[in-house]
N, C-alpha and C positions, 0 to 999 in steps of 0.2 A: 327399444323404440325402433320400427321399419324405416328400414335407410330412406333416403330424400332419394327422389329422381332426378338424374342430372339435368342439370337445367342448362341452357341454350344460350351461344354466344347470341347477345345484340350487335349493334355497329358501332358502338364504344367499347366493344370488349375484342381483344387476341384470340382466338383457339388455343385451345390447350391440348392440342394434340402431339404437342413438341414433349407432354409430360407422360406421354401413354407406357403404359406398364407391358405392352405384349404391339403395339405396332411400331411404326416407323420409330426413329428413334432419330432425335434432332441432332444427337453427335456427328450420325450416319452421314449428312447429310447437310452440315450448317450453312445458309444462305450466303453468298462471297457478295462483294460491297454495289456491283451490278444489279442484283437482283432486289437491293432498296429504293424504292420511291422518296423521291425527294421530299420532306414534309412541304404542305402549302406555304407557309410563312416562317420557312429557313432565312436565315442568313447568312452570307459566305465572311469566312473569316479569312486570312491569312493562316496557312500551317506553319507549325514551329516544328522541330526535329524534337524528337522524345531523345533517340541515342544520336552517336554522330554511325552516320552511314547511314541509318534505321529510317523504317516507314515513317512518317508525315500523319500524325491523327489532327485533323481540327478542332477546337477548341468548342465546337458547337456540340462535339461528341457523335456528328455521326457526319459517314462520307455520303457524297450524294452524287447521280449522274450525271449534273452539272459540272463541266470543264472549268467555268466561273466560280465554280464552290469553291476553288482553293487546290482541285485539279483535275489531272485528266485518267479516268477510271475506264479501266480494261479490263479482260479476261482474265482477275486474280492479282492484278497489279496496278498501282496508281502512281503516275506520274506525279510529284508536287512542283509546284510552283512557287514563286518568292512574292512578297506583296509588290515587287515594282512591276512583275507582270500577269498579274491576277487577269484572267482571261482575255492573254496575251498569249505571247510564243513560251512553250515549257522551255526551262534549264536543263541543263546537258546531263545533270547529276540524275539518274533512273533508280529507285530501291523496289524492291517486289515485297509485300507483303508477307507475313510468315500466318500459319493456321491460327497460332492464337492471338494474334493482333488483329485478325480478320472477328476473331469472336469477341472480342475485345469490345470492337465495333459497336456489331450488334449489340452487346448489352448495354454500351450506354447511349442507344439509341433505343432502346427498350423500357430501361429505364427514366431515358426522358419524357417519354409519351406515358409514362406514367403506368408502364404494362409492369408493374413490381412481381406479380406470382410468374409469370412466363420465364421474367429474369432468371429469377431465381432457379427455377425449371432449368433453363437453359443451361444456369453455371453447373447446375449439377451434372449433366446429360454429358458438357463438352468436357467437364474435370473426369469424366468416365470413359472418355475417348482419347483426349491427351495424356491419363494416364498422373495427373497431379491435379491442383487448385490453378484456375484459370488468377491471375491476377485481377486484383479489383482495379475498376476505372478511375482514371486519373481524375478525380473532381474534389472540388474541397467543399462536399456540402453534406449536412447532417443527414440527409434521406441514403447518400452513398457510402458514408462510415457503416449509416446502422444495417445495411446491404451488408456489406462485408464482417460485420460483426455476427450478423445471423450467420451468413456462410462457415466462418469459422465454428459457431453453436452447432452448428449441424454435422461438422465432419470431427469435432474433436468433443463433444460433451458422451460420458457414456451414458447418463442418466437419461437423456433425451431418445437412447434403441430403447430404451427400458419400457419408459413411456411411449414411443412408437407401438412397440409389442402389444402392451399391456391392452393403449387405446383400438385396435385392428381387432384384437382377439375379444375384448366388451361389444363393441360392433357388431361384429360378425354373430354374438351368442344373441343380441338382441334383434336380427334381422329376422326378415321373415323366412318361415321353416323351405321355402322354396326354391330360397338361395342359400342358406346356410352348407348345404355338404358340399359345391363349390368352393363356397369360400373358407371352409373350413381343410382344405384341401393345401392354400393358401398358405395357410398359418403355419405348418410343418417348416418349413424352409426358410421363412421369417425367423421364426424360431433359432434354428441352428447357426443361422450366419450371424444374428445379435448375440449368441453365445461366444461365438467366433471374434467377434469383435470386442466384446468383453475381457476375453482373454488378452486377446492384444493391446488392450489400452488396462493395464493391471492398476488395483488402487494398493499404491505403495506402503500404505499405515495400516494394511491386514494382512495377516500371512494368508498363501492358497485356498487353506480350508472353508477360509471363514470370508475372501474376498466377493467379491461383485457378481460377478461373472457365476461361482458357485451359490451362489444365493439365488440369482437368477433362476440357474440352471433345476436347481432343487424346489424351487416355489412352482415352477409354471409347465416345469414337465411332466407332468403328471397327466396334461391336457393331450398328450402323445401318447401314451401308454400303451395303450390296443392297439394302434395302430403299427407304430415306428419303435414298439418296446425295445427291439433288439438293437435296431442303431442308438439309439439310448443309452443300452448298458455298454457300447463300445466308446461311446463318445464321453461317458460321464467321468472317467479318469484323467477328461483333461483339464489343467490346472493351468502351464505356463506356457506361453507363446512360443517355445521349443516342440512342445507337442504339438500342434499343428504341422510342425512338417515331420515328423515321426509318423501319426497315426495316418492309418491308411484310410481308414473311412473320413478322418476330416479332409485328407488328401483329396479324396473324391468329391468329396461335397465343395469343393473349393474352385476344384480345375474343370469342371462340368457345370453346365448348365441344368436347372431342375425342370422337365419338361412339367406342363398343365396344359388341358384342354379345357376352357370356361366360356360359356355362352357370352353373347354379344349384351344383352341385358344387363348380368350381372357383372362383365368387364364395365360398364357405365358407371354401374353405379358404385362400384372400388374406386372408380376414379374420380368421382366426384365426392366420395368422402375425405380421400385422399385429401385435394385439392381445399378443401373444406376444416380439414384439422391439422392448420398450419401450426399452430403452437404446441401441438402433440407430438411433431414428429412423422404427419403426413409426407416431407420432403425426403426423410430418412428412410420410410418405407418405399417410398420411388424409386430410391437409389439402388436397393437392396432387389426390389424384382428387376430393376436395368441392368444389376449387373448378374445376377446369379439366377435368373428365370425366366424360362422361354416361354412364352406364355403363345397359344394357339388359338386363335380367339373365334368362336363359330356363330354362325351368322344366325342364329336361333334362339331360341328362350330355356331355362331349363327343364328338362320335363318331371314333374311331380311324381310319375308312375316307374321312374328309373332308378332304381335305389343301389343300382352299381357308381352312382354318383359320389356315393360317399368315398367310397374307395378307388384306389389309383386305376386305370385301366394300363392295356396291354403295354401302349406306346407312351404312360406316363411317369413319372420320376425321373432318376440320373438312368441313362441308356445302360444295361448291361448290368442293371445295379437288380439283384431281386430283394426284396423289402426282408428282415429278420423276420418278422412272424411265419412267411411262407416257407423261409428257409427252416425254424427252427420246429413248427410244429404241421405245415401238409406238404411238405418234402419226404415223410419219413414213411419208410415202408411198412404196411401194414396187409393184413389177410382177413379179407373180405367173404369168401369162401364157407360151403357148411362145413359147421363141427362137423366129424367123424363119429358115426357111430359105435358103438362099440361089437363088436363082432360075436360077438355071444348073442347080446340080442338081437342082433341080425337074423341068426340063427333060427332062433327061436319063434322069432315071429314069421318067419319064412316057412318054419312048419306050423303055426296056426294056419296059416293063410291057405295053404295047401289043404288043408284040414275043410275049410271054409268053399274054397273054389270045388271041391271033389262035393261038399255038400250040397252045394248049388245046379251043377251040373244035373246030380242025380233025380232032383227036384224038377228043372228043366226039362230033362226027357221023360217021367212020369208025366209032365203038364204038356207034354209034344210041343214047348216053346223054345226055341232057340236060345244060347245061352248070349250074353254083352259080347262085345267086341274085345272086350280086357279082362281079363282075369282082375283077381286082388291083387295074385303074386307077381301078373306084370308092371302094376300099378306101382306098388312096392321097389321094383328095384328098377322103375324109371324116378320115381322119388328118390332114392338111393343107391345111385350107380356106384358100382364095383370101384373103378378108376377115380381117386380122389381129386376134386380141383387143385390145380396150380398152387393157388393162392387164399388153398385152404389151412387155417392153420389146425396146429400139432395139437392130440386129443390129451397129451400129459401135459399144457399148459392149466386147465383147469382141474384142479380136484372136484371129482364128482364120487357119490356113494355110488356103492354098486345098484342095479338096477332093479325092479321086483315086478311081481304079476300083473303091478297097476299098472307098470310103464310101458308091461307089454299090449294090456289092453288098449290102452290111450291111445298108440301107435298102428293097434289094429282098425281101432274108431278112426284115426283120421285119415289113413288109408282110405275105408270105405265114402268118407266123406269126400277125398279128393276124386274117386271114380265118377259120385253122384252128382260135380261140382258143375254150377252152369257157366258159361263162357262168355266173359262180357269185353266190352273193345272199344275202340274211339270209331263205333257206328251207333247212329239211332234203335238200330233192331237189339243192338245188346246191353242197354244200357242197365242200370241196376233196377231191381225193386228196394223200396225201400219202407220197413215197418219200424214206424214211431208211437215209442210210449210216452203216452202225457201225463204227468202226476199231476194229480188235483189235489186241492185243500191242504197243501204245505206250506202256505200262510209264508214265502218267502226266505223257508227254512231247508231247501234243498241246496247244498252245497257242492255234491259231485254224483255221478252215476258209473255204474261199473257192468260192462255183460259176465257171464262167464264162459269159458272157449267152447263148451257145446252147446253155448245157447237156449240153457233148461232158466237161470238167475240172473235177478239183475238185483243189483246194491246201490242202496244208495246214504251219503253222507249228508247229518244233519248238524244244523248250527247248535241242537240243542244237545250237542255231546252224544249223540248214540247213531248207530248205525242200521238202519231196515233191507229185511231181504225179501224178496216176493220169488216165485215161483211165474215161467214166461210159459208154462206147460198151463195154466189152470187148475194144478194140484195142489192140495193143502201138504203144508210143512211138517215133518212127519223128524222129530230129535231120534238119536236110538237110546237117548236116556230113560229106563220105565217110569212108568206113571205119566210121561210128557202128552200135553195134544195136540193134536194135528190143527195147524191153522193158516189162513190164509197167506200168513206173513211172520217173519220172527222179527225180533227186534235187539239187536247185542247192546251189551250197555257196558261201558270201563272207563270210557276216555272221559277226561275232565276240561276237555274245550272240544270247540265245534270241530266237526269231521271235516278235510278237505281233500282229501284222496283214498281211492281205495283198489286194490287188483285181486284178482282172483288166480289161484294156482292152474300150472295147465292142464292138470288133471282133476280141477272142481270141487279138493276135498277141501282146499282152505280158501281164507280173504285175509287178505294185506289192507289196514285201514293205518291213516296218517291224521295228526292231528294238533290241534293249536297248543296241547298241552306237553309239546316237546317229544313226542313219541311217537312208535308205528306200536300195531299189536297188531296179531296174529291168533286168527279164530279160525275153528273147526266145524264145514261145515257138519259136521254128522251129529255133530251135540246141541251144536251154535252156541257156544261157549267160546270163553278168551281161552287160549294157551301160553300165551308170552307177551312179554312188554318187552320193547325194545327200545331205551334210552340212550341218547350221545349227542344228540345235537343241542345247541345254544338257546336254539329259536324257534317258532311253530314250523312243520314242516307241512309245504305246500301238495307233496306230491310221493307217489312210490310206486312200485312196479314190481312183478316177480320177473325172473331172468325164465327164454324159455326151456331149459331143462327144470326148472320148480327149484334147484337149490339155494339159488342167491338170490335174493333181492334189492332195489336201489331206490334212495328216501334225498329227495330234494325239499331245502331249506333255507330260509330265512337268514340265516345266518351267511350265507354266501359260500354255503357245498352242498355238493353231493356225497354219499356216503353206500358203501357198499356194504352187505350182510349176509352172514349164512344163516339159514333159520336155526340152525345147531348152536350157533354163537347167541350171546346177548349185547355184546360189543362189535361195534364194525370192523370190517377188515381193511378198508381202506378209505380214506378220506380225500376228495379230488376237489382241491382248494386253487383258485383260478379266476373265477369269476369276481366283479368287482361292485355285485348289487346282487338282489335275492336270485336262488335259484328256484325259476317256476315253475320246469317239470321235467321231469327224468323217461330215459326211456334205454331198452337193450338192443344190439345187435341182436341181429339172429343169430349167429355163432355162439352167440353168449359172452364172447372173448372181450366186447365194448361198450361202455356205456356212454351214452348220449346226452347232454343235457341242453335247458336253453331258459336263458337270465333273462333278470330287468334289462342287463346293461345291452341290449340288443346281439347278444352273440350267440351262439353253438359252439359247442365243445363235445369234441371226441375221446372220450377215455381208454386208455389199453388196462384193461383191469386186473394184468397180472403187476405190471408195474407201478400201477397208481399213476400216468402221470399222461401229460395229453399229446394229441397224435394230430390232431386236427383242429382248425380256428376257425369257424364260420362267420365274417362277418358283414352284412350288407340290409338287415333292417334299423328300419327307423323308429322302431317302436320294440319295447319289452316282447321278447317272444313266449308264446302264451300257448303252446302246442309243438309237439314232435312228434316223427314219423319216419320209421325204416322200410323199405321195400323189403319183399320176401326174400327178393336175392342179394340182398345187401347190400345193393351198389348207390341207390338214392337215396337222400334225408330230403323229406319236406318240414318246414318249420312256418307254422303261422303265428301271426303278431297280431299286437291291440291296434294296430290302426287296418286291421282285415285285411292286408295282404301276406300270400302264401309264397316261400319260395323255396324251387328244387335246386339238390346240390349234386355234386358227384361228387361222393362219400374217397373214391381215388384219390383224385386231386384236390379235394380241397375247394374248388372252384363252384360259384353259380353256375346253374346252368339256365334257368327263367327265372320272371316273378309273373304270379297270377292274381288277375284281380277279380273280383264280383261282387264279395262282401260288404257291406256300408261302410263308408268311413269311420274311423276311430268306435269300432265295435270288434272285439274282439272274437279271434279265431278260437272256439273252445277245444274243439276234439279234430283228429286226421286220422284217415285211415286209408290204406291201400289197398285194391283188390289185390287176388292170389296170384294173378299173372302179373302184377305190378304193373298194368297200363291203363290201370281207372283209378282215378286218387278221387276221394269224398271230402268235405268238410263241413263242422257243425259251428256256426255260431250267435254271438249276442245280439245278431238282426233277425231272430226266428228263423232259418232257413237250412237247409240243404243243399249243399253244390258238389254236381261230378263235374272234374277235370280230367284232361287231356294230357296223360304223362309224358307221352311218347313224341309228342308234336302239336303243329297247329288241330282246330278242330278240324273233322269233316262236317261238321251241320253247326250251321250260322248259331251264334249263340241266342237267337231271337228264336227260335224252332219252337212250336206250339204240341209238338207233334206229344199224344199221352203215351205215357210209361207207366205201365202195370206196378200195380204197387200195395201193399197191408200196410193199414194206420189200427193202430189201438191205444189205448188208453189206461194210466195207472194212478188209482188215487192215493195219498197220501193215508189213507182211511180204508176209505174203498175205492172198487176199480168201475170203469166204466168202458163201451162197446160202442163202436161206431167209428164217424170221422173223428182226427186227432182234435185236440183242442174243445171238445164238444162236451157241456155243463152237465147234459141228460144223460138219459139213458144208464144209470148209477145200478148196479146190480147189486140188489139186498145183498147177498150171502157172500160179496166182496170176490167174488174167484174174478181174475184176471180173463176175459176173453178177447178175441181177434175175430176186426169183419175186413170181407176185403174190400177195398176202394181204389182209385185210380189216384198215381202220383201225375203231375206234369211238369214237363219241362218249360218254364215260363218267361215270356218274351220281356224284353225290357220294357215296352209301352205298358203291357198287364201289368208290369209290378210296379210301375209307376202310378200305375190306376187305383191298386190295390192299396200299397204305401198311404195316397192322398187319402181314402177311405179308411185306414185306422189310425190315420194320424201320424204313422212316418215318414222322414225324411227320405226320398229318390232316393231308392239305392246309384252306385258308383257305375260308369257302365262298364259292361265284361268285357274282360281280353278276351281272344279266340279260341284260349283255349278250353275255356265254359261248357260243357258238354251239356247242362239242362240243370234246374233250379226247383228247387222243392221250400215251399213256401208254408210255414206255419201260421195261426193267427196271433197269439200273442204266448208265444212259447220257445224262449230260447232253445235252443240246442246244446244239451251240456256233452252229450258223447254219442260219438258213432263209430260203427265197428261194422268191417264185413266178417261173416262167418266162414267156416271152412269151402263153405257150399256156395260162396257169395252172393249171400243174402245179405242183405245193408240192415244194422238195428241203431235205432237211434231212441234218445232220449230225452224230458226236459220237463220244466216244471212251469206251470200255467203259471202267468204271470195276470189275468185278470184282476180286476177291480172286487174287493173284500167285500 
């Protein structure tokens, strides 16, 4: 249920601002006997002495400015008087009021007017500043027992933090999602000081193990886990009220205050819950943020599009304190750096290349055309400089086979590809092209799309258990098995549930397919035939990847891991168990040395794959992450989620560096890809569309910019293939070959896609952050995967989602 809006004192009601969790604080500050207004139809009584020497209270329960009242009220002190001279001459005998006789006052003058929640408020505030229980007021009547009887319920039952906890923490999960990472924020330090308290009020009739406190601690920690794991595992061997002053992390949590930054909104509306769930334990949780949280409270609402809200910022927790998870898994040194090639091959391709650039030349000067500005061979060993990075790591951490002809060709092809590549940048002149294929007549049976690294294949995974591969050249499929024909398309068949992932090797001979039937297989293309089944995991696996040397591969699952493989093995090598809901998709470093993943449960995770074990904790979406992405140079992870937003990391530290928005709400981000200079990031998802971003910084060109970007659309049928615009029913070419016409992409203003949106029937998209570089808009065709090429060319993918 959405919490109630605080509602508003009338003129029968106190403020309750004496009860705030983050302002003034009425201990600070308790009104002296001057600053009460006489009620209109008081009575003066005569004062009676409570002790002998001791201040004078009247019997009316509250002192008034009136000299007639019984005395004469000064700056902190009251003179009494005797009934023979009630607003006469004082007596000679002077006492001064002590603090809690002053608060004493107030409360049962608070209580008479019938303010019973402020009271209450109040006893707590001033038992927190004097440092014990304020005495209950001297009155013999059932409304001031049952006063004091609650007060006692409140500071000595343990059942009632339990209930405190239990009611803040149901609250909170039930609010709306806009407040919730606030107040979920909240709960951590509840948490721990009602453990604290537990311990110290122990229940005598169970041993340790099986006591209160451990019951607690064991039921409801669990809601901590990701966050605060590691002060968890320090604090969970505490048992007996000796270890609180032993351990040093309860130490800390005890003598420090927990800082929080929480908007003015959401501080309201705590506090009217609070105030609201007196029989729950509402007074317990007041006590608990007055005494142990500093609460900062900003004059603003929270913002929806901030999703560092979930987590602590710079200047929040105990000061000087850095949370376990940062210490335990993005404190740890790692090497970001390229693998080392191996020097042989170095060699070797440095005399092809030689062999190539002499041939070139001689071609050149027969044709009297000038030769390029770069050789191959400089090409080559500005991609592969002599001087190894810093913080590259050691070439004996991974076992690789030795190398062969293919690897030296593959390596000559991307060479020539990096000379050829075009240069694209956060300006309008350089933005990308972008060529989308649309599969027709797949009847809602396209499950994933795959390119291959030189951009001849593309694969794609069906629900109906097989896997299709078409030809991006226009050429028929040609097996080297005899007797095979050549055809438009080949079809692999093994898997016994629907396909949901597939990758192709880096050098195009094979495809890595993943599937619901608990396995990955591994097909050849040259036969297109299976070659190996690859079983281990529990559950269907979502997702898989080749690493980019072609030898390992990584298979994300259902089951809650990732799992690592050699194609030589049939069994994984390593199993990177972590995660606390399915794992949605896998992805490598470029080094090869890490593997990447990212869950339901909203995280990323960095794997050191020689050790199995993780390096890195990314967490700050609000949604199952549903897409991964390394920059070329290793340094950034962008990771997009099902409610469409994209956010970059610094793969160093550990830390966000943005979140980028454009995509519709709660539509999933399907595919991420980086350009080669890593300062053009794309994205494909579940709103039909295409979006470049701005890696490097804000944009230069308004996200509204109309301005056209060059661009190839084609079209791929499930059957047959079709030519023209994307998304377009005609133009079906009988004999099924795949062809490409060119057309214009554009970069599309908010208003047009608003326009657009209203005319197919979609919801307004979200509006774009800055750093939106231009928008490629489908008609009714998801995006399941895009990919820049060597050459950075943008290929994208998807399946018509048209009406049957």
């Amino acid at each position: 249920m959405p919490p109630k809006p605080p509602s508003t004192p009338g003129p029968s009601q106190m403020p309750s601002s004496a009860a705030g969790t983050g302002g003034s604080s009425a201990a600070a500050g308790i009104p002296h006997a001057p600053g009460i207004p006489r009620p209109p139809n008081a009575q003066s009584y005569p004062s009676t002495p409570t002790t002998p020497g001791g201040p004078h209270v009247g019997t009316g329960g509250a002192s008034t400015a009136s000299a007639g009242a019984g005395g004469t009220v000064g700056s902190g002190a009251v003179t009494p008087t005797t009934p023979g001279n009630i607003g006469g001459t004082p007596s000679n005998t002077q006492s001064t009021y002590t603090q809690a006789d002053l608060n004493r006052i107030v409360l049962e003058y608070l209580l008479k007017k019938g303010y019973s929640k402020t009271e209450q408020m109040l006893r707590m505030e001033s038992s927190n500043a004097m440092g014990g229980t304020p005495s209950p007021p001297s009155a013999n009547n059932d409304t001031k027992t049952s006063q004091s009887t609650l007060l006692k319920s409140t500071t000595d039952d343990p059942q009632l933090y339990i209930r405190a906890y239990v009611s803040l923490r149901d609250w909170i999960e039930t609010s709306l999602d806009l407040f919730k990472p606030e107040l979920r924020k909240l709960l951590f330090p509840i948490f721990v000081h009602t453990f604290f308290y537990l311990i110290q009020k122990p229940d005598t009739k169970s041993p340790p193990d099986t006591s209160l406190a451990r019951k607690f601690f064991d039921t409801y920690s669990g809601d901590h886990s990701i966050l605060h794991g590691h002060d968890l595992q320090l604090l969970s061997g505490l048992t007996l009220p000796e270890h609180l002053q032993e351990n040093e992390t309860a130490k800390l949590y005890r003598q420090n205050k927990y800082r929080l930054n929480i908007s003015r909104t959401t501080f309201d509306l705590l506090l009217h819950f609070l105030d609201e769930n007196e029989r729950n334990g509402g007074p317990v949780t007041i006590r608990l943020i007055n005494q142990y949280i500093e609460t900062n409270v900003i004059p603003s609402r929270p913002d929806r599009n901030d999703a560092r809200n979930q987590t602590l910022g710079d200047d929040e927790g105990i000061p000087g304190h850095i949370t376990g998870r940062e210490t335990k898994f993005n404190q740890q040194t790692i090497r970001l750096g390229k693998f080392p090639m191996d020097e042989r091959m170095i060699r070797e391709v440095e005399l092809r290349l030689k062999e190539e650039d002499s041939r070139s030349q001689q071609e050149h000067s027969e044709l009297g055309v000038l030769p390029g500005s770069r050789t191959l061979l400089q090409e080559f060993q500005e991609l592969h400089k002599q001087e190894p990075e810093a913080d590259a790591p050691v070439r004996d951490i991974l076992p690789l086979p030795p190398f062969n002809g293919a690897d030296v060709e593959a390596e000559i092809a991307a060479v020539k590809d990096a000379r050829s590549r075009l240069k694209i940048g956060p300006i309008e002149a350089s933005l990308p092209s972008v060529c989308m294929y649309t599969f027709h007549n797949t009847y809602d049976g396209v499950n994933c799309l795959e390119f291959s690294e030189d951009s001849t294949l593309v694969a794609g995974g069906f629900a109906d258990s097989y896997v299709k591969v078409w030809s991006l050249k226009g050429e028929k499929l040609q097996s080297v098995v005899k007797g095979s024909t050549p055809s438009p398309s080949k079809r692999l068949v093994g898997h016994a549930g629907p396909v949901y992932g597939a990758s192709f090797s880096p050098d195009n001979r094979y495809l890595l397919t993943c599937s619901d039937d608990k396995s990955a297989r591994l097909w050849s293309m040259d036969t297109y035939t299976a070659l190996v089944s690859y079983k281990g995991h529990n559950h269907p696996v979502w997702d898989v990847t080749f690493s980019p040397n072609g030898h390992y591969f990584a298979t994300a699952s259902h089951d809650q891991t990732a799992r690592l493989w050699s194609c030589d093995h049939i069994y994984p090598l390593r199993i990177f168990a972590g995660h606390v809901s399915d794992v949605d998709c896998v992805t490598f470093h470029p080094n090869s040395t890490y593997v990447l993943t990212g869950s339901s449960d909203k995280s990323c995770r960095m794997w050191d794959v020689a050790k199995g074990t993780p390096v890195r904790v990314m967490l700050s979406h609000h949604a199952p992450v549903s897409s991964i992405c390394v920059s070329p140079d290793g340094r950034t992870l962008a990771s997009g989620a099902d409610d469409g937003s994209i956010i970059l990391w610094d793969l160093g530290t550990g830390k966000q560096i943005k979140t980028m928005r454009g995509h519709d709400r709660n539509t999933s981000v399907y595919s991420l890809s980086f350009s080669r200079e890593g300062t053009v990031l794309v994205s494909a998802g579940a709103d039909c569309s295409v979006r470049v971003w701005n890696v490097k910084g804000g944009s230069t060109i308004p996200t509204s910019a109309d301005g056209v970007v060059g661009g190839i659309t084609a079209a791929v049928s499930g059957t047959t293939a079709s030519s023209g615009a994307a998304d377009s029913d005609n133009s079906v070419m009988p004999n099924g070959v795949v062809t490409t016409a060119t057309g214009t992409g554009q970069g599309v203003s908010a208003a047009s896609q608003k326009q657009s949106a209203s005319m197919i029937g979609r919801p307004a998209p979200v509006v774009a952050t800055a750093d939106q570089m231009a928008a490629f808009m489908t008609k009714k065709t998801p995006v399941y995967k895009i990919k820049f090429t060597r050459r950075n060319l943008c290929l994208a993918g998807g399946a018509f989602m048209g009406t049957s």
